[in-house]
N, CA, C and O atoms as a Tinker XYZ file with bonds, in Angstrom:
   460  protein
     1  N     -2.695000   71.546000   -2.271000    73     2
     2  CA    -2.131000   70.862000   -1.128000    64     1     3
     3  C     -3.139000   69.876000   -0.521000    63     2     4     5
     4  O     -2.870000   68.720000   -0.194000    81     3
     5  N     -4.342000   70.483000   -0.411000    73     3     6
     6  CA    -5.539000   69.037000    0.283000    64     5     7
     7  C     -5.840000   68.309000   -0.761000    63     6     8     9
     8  O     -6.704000   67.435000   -0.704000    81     7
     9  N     -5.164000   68.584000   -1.834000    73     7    10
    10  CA    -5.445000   67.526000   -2.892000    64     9    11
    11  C     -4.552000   66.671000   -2.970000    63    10    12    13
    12  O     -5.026000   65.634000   -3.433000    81    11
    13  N     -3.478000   66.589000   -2.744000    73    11    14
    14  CA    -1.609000   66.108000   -2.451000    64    13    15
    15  C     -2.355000   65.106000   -1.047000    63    14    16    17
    16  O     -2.463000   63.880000   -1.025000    81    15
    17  N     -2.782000   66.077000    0.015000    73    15    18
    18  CA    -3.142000   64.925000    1.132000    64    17    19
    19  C     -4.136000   64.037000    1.614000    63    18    20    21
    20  O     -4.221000   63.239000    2.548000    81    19
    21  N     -4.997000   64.494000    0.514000    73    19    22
    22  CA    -6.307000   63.367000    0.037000    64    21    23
    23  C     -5.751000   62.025000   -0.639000    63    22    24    25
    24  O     -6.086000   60.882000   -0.329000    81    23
    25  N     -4.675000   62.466000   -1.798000    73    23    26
    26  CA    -4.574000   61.345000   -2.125000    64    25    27
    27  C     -3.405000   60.515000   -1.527000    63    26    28    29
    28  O     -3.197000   59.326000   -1.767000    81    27
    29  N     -2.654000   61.336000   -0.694000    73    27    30
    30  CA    -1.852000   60.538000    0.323000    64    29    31
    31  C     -2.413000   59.374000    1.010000    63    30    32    33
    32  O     -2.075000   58.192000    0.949000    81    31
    33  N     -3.546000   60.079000    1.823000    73    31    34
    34  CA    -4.925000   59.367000    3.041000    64    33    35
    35  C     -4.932000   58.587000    1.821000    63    34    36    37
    36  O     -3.870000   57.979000    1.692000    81    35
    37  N     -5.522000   58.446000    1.149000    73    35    38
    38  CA    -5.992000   57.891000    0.125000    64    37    39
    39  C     -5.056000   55.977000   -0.401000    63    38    40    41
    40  O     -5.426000   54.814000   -0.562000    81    39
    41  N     -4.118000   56.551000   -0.449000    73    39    42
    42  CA    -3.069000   55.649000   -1.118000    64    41    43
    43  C     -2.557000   55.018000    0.380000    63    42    44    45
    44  O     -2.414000   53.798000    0.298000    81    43
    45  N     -2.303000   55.470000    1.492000    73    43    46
    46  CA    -1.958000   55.098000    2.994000    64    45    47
    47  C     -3.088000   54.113000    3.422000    63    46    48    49
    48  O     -2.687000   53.110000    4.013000    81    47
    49  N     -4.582000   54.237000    3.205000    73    47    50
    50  CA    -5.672000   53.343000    3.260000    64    49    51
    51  C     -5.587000   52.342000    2.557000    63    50    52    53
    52  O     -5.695000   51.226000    3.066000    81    51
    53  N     -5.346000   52.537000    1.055000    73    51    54
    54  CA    -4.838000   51.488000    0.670000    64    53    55
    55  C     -3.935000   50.653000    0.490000    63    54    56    57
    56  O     -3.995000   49.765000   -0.360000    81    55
    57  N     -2.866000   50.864000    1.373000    73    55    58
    58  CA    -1.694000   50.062000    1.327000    64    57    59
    59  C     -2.416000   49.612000    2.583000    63    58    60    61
    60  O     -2.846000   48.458000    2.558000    81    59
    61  N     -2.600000   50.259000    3.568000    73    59    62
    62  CA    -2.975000   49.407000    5.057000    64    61    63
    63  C     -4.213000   48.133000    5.011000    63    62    64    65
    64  O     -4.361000   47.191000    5.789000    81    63
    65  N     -4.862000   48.441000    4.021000    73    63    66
    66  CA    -6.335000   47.298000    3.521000    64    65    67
    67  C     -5.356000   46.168000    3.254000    63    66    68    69
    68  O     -5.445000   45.140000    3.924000    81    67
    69  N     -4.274000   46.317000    2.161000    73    67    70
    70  CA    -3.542000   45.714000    1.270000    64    69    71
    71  C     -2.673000   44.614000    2.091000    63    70    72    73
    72  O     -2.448000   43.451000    1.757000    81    71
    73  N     -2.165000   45.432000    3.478000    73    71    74
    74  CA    -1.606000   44.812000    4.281000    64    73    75
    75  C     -2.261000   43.614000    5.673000    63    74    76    77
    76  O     -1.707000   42.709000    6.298000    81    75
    77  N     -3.968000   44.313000    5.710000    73    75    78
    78  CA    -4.356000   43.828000    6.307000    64    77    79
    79  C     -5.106000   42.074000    5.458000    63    78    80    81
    80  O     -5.435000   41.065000    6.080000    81    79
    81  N     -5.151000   42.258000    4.189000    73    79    82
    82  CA    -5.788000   41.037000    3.513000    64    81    83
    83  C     -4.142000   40.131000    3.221000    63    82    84    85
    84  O     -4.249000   38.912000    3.086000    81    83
    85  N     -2.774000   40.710000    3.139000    73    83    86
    86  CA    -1.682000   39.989000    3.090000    64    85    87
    87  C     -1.655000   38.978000    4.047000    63    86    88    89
    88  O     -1.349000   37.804000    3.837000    81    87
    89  N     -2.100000   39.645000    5.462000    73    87    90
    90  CA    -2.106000   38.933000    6.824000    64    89    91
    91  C     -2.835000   37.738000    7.140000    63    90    92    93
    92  O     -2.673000   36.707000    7.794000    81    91
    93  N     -3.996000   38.468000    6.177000    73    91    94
    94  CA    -5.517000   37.266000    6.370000    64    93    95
    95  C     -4.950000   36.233000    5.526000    63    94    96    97
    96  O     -4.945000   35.174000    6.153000    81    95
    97  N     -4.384000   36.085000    4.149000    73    95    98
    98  CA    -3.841000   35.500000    3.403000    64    97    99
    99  C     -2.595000   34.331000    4.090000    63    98   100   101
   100  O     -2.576000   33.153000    3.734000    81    99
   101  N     -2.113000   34.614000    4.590000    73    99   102
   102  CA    -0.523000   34.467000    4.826000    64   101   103
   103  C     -1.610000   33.431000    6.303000    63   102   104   105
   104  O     -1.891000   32.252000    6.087000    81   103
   105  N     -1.968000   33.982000    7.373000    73   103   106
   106  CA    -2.612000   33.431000    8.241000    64   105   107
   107  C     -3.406000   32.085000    7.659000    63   106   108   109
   108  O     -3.141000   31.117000    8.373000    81   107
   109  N     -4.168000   31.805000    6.729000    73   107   110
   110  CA    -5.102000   31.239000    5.913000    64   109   111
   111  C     -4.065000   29.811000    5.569000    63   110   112   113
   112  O     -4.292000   28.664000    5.954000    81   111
   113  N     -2.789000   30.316000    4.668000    73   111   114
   114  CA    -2.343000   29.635000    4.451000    64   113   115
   115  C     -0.515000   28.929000    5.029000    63   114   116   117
   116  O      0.418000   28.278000    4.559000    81   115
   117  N     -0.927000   29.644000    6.359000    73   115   118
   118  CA    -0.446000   28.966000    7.679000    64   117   119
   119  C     -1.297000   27.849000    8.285000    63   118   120   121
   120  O     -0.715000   26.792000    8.529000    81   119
   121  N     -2.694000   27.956000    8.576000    73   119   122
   122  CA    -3.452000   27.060000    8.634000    64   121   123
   123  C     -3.239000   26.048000    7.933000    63   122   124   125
   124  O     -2.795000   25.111000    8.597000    81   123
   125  N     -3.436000   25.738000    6.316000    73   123   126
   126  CA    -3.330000   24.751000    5.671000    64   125   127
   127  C     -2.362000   24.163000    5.191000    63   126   128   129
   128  O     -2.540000   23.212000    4.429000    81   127
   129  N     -0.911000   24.670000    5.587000    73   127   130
   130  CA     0.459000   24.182000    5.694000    64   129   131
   131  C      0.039000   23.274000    7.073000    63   130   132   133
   132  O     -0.006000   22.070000    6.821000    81   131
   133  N     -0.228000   23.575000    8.262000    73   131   134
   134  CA    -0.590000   22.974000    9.076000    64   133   135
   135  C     -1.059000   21.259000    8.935000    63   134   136   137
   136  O     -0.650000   20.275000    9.550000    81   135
   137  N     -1.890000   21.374000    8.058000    73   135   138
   138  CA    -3.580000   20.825000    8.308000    64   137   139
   139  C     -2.530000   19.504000    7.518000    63   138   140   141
   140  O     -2.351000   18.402000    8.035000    81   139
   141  N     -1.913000   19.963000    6.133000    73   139   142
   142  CA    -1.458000   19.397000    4.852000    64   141   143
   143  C     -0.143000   18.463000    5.716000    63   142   144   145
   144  O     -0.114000   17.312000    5.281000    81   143
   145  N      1.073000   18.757000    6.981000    73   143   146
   146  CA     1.799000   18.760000    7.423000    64   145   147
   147  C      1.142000   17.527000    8.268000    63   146   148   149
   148  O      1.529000   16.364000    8.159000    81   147
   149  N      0.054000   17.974000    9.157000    73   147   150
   150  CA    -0.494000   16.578000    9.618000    64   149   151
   151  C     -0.930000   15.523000    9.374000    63   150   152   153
   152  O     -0.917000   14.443000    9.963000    81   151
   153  N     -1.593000   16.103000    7.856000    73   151   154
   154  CA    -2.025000   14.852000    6.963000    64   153   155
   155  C     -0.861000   13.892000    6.217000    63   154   156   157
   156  O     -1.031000   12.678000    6.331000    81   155
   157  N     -0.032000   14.221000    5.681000    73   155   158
   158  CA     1.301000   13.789000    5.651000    64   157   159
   159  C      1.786000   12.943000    6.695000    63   158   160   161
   160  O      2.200000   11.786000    6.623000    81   159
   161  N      1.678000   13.651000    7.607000    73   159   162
   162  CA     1.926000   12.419000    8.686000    64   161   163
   163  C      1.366000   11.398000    8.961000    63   162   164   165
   164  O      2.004000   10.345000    8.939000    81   163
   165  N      0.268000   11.417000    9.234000    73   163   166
   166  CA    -0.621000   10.559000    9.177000    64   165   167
   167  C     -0.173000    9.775000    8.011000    63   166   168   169
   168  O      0.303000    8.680000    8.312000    81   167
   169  N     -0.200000    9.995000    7.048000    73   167   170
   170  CA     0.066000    9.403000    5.446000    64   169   171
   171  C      1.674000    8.526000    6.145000    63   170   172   173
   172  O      1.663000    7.296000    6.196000    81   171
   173  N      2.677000    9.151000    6.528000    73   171   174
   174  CA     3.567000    8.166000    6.691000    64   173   175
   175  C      3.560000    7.262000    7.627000    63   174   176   177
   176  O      4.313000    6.288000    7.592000    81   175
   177  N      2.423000    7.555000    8.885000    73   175   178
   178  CA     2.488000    6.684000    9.650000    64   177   179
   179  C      1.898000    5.271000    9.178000    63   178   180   181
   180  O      2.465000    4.197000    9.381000    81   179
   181  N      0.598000    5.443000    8.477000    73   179   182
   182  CA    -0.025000    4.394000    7.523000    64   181   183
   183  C      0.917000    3.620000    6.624000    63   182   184   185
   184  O      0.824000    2.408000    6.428000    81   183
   185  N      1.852000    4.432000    6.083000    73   183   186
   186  CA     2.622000    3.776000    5.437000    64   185   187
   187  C      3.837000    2.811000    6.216000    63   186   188   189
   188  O      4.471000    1.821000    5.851000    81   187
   189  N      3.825000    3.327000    7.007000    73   187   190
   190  CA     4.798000    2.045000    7.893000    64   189   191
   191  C      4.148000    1.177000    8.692000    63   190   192   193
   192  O      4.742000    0.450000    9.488000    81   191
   193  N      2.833000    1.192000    8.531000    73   191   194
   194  CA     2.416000    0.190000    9.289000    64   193   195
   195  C      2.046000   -0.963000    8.134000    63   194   196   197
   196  O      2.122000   -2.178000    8.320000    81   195
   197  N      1.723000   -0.451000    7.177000    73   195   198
   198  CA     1.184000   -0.854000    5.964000    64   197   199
   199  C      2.203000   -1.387000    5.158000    63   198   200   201
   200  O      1.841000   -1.911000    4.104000    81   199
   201  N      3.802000   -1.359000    5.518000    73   199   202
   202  CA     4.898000   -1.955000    4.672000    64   201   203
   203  C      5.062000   -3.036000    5.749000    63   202   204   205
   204  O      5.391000   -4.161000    5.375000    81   203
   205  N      4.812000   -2.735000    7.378000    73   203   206
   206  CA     4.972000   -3.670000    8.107000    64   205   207
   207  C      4.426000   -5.422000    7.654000    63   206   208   209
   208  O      4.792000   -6.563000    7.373000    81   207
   209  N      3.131000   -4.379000    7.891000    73   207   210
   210  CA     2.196000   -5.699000    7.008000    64   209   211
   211  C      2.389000   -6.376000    6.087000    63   210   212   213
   212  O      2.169000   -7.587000    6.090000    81   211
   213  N      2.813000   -5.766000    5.167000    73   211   214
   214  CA     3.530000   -6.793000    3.582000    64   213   215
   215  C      4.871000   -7.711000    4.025000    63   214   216   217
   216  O      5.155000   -8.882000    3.773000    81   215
   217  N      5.370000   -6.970000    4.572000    73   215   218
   218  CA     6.719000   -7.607000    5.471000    64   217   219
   219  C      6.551000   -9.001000    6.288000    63   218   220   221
   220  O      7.264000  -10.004000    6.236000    81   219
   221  N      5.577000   -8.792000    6.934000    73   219   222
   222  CA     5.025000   -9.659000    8.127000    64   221   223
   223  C      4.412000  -11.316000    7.226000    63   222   224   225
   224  O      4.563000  -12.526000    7.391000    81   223
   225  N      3.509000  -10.174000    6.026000    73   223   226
   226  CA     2.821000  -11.837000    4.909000    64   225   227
   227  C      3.928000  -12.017000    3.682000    63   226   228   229
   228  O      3.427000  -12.573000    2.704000    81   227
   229  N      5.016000  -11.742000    3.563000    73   227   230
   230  CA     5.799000  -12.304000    2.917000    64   229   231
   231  C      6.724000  -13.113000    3.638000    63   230   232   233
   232  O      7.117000  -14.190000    3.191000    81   231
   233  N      7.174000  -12.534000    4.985000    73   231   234
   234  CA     7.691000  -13.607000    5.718000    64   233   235
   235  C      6.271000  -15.016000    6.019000    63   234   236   237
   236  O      6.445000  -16.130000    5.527000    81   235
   237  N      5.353000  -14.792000    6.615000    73   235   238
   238  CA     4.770000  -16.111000    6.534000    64   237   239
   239  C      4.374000  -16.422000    4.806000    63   238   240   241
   240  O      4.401000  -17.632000    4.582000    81   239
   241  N      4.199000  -16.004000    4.195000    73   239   242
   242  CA     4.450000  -16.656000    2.701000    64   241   243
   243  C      5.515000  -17.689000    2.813000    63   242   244   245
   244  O      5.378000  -18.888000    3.056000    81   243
   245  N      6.774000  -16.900000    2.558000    73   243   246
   246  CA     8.101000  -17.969000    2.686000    64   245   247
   247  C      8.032000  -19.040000    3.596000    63   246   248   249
   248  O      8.506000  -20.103000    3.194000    81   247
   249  N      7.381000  -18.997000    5.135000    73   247   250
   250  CA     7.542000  -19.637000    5.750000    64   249   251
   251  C      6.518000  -21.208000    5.293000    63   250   252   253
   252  O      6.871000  -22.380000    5.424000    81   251
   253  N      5.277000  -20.698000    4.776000    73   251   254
   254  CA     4.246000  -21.338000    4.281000    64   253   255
   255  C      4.804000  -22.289000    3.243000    63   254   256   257
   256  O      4.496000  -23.478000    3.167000    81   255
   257  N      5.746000  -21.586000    2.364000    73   255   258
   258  CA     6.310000  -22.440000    1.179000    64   257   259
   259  C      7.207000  -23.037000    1.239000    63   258   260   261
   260  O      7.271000  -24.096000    0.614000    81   259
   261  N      8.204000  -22.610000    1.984000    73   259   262
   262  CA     8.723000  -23.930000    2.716000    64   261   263
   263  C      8.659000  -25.166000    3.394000    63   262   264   265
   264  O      9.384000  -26.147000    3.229000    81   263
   265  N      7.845000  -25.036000    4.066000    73   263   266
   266  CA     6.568000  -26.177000    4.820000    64   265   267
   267  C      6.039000  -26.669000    3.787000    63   266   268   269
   268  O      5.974000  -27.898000    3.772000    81   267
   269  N      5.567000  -26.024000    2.764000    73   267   270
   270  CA     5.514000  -27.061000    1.494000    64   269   271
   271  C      6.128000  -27.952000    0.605000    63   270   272   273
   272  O      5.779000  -28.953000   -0.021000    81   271
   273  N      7.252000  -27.220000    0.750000    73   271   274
   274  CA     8.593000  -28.137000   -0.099000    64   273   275
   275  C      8.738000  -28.961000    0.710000    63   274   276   277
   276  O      8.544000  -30.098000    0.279000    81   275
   277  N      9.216000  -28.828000    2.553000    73   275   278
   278  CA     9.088000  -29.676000    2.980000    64   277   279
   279  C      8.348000  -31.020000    2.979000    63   278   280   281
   280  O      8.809000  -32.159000    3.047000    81   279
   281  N      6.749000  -30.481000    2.860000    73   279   282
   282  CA     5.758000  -32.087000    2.967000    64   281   283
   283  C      6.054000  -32.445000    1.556000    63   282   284   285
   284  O      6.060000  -33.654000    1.322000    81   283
   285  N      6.262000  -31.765000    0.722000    73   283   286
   286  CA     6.276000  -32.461000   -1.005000    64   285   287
   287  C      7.594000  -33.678000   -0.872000    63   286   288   289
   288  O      7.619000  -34.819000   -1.332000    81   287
   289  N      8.617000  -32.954000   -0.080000    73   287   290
   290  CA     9.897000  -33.747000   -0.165000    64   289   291
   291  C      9.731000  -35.124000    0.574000    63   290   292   293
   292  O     10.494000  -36.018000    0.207000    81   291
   293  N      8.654000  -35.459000    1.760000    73   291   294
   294  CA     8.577000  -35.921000    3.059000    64   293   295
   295  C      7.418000  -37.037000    1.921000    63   294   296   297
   296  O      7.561000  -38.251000    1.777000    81   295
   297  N      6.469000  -36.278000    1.340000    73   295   298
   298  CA     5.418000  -37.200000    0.647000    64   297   299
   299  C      6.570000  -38.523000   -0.548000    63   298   300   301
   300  O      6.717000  -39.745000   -0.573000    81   299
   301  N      7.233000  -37.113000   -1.499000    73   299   302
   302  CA     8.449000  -38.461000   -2.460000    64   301   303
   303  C      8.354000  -39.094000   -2.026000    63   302   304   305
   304  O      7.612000  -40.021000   -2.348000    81   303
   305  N      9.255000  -39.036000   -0.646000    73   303   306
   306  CA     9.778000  -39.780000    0.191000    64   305   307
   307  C      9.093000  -41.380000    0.304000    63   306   308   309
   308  O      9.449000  -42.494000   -0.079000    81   307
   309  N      8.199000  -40.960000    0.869000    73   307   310
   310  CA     7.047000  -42.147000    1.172000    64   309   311
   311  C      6.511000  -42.917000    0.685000    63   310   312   313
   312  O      6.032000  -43.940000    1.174000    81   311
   313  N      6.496000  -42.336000   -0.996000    73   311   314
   314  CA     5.801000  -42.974000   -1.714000    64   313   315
   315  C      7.098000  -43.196000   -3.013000    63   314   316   317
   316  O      6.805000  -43.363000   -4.197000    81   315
   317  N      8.490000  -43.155000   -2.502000    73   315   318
   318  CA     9.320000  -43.429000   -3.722000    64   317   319
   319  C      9.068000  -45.135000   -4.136000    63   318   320   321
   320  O      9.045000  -45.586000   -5.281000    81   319
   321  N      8.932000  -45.730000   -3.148000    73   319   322
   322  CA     8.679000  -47.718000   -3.318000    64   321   323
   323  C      7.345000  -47.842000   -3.336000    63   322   324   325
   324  O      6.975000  -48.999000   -3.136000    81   323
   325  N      6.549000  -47.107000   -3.495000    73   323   326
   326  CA     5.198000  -47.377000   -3.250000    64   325   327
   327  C      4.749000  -47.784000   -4.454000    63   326   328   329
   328  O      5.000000  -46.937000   -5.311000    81   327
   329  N      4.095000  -48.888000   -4.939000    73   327   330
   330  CA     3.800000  -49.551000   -6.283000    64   329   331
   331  C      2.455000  -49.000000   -6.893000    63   330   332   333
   332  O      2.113000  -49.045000   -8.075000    81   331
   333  N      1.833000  -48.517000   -5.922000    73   331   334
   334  CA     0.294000  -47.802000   -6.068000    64   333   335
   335  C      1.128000  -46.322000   -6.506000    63   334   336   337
   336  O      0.513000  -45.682000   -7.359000    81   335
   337  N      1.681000  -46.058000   -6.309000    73   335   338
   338  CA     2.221000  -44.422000   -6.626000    64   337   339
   339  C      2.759000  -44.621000   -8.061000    63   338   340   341
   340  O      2.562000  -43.823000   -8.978000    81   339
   341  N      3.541000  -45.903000   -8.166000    73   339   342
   342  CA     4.424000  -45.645000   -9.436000    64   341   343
   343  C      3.422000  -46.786000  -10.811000    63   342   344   345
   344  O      3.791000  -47.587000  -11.670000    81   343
   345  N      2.015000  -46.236000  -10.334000    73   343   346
   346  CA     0.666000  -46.751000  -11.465000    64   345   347
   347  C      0.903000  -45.619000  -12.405000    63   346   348   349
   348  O      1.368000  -44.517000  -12.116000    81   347
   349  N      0.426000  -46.151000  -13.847000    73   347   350
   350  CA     0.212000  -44.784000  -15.067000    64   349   351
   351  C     -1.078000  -44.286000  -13.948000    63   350   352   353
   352  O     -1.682000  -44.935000  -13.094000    81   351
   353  N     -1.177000  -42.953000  -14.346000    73   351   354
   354  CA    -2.767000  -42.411000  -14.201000    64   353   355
   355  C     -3.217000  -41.723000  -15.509000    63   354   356   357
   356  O     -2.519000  -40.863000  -16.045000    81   355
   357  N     -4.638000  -42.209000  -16.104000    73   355   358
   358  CA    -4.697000  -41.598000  -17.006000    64   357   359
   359  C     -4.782000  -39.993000  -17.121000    63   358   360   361
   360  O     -5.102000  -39.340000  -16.128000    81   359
   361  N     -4.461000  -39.311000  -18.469000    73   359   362
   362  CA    -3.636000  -38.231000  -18.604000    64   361   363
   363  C     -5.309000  -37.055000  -18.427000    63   362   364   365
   364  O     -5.237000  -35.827000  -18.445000    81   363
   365  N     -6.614000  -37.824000  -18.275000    73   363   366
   366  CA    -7.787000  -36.625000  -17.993000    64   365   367
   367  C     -7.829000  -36.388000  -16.268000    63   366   368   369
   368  O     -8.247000  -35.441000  -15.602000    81   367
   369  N     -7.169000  -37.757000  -15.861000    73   367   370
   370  CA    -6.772000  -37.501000  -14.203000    64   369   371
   371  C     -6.661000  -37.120000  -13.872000    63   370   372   373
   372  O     -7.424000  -36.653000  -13.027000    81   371
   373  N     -4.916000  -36.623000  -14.220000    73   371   374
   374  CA    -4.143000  -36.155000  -13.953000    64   373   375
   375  C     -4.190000  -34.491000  -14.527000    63   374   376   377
   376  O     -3.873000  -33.465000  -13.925000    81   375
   377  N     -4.494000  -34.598000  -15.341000    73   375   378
   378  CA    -4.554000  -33.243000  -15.441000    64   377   379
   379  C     -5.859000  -32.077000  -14.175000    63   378   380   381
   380  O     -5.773000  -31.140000  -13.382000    81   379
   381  N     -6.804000  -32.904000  -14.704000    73   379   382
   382  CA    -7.581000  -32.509000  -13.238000    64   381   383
   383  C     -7.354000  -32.390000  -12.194000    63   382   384   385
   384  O     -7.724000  -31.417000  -11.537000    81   383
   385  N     -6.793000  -33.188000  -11.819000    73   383   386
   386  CA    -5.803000  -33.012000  -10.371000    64   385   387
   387  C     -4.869000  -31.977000  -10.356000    63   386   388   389
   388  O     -4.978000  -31.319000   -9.321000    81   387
   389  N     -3.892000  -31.534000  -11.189000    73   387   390
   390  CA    -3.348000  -30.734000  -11.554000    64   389   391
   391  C     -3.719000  -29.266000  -11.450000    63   390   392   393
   392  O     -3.004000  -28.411000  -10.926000    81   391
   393  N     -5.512000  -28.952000  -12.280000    73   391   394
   394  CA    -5.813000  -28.114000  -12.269000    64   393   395
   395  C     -6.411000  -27.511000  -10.960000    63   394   396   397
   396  O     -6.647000  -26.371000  -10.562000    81   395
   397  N     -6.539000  -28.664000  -10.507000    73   395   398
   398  CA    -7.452000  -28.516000   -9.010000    64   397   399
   399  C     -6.525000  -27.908000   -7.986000    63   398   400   401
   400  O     -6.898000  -26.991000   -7.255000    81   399
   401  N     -5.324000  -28.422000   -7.941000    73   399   402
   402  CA    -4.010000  -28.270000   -7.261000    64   401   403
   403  C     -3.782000  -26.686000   -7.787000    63   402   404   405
   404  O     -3.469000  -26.055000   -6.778000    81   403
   405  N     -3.804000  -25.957000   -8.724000    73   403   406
   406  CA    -3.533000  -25.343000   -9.474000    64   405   407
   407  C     -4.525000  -24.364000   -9.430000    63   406   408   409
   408  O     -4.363000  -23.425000  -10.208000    81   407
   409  N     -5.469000  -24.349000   -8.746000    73   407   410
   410  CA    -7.018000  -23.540000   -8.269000    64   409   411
   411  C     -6.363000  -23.202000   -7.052000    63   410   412   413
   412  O     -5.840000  -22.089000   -6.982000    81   411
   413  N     -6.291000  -24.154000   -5.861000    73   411   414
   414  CA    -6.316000  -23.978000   -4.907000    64   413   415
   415  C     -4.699000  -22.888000   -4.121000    63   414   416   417
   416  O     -4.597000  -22.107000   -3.175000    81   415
   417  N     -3.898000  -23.341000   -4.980000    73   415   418
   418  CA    -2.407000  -22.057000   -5.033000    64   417   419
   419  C     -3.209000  -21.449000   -5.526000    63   418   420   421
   420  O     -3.779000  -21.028000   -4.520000    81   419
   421  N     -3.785000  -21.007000   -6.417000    73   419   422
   422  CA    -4.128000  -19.650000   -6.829000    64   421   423
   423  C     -4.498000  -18.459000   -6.310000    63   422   424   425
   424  O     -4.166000  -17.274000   -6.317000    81   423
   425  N     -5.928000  -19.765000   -5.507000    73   423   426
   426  CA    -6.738000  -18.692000   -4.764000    64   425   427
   427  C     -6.011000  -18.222000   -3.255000    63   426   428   429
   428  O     -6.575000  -17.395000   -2.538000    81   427
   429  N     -4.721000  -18.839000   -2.877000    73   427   430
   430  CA    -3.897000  -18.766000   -1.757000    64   429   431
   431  C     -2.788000  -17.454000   -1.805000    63   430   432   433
   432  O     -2.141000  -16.880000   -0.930000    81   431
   433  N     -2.929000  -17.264000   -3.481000    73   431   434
   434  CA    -1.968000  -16.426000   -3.797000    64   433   435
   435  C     -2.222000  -14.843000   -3.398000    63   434   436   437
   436  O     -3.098000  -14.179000   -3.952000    81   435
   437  N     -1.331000  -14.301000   -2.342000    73   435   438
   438  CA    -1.706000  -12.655000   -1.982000    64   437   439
   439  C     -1.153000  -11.898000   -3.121000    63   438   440   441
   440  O     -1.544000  -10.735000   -3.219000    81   439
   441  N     -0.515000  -12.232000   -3.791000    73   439   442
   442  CA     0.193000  -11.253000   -5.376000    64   441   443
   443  C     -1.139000  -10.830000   -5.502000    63   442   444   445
   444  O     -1.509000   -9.674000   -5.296000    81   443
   445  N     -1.861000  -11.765000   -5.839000    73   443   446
   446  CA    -3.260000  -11.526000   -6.589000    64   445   447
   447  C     -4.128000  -10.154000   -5.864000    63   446   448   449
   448  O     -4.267000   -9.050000   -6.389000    81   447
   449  N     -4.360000  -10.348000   -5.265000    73   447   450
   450  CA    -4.982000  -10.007000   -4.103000    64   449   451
   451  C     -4.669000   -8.471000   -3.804000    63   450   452   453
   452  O     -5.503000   -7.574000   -3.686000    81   451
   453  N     -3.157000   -8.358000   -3.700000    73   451   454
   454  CA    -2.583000   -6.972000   -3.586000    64   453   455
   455  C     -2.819000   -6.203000   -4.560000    63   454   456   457
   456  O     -3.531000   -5.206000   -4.444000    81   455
   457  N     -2.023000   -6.705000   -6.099000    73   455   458
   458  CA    -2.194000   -5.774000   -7.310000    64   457   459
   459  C     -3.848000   -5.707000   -7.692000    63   458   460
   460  O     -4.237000   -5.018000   -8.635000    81   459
């Protein structure tokens, strides 16, 4: 019989240890549901400020490139009778100019920049 209630005590200690490290456990990872829950947030708040932003330079993008079509259309314009405009230019000129033109969009370009 004190052998029956030794290992009762026995097995009752160890369920209560068992229960007390479940707690520590379970507590532990209440904390870091926490921690993970705030960080997340944080994470979405960044993210809407951060789509704002793309939002904000694609609208002035568009707005930028429009204002360009505009002066391109406004320049034709100006120079459709212009006899100095409608000269050959030779083709190492022109291409330079081209490339130069062709530098300077580039380096304007946020695509770039983002990816």
């Amino acid at each position: 019989m004190k052998k029956f209630i030794g290992i009762f005590i026995f097995l009752w200690l160890a369920l209560f240890y068992k229960y007390i490290e479940e707690v520590r456990i379970s507590k532990e990872r209440h904390a870091q549901v926490q921690e993970l829950t705030s960080k997340l947030f944080q994470l979405e708040q960044k993210n809407i400020i951060d789509n704002q932003i793309i939002a904000n330079n694609e609208l002035t993008k568009r707005n930028l490139e429009n204002q360009s079509l505009q002066m391109q259309e406004k320049l034709d314009d100006l120079l459709k009778n212009n006899n100095c405009a409608n000269e050959y230019v030779p083709d190492d000129i022109a291409n330079r100019l081209y490339e130069r033109a062709k530098g300077i969009r580039q380096s304007t370009d946020i695509r770039k920049s983002v990816n």
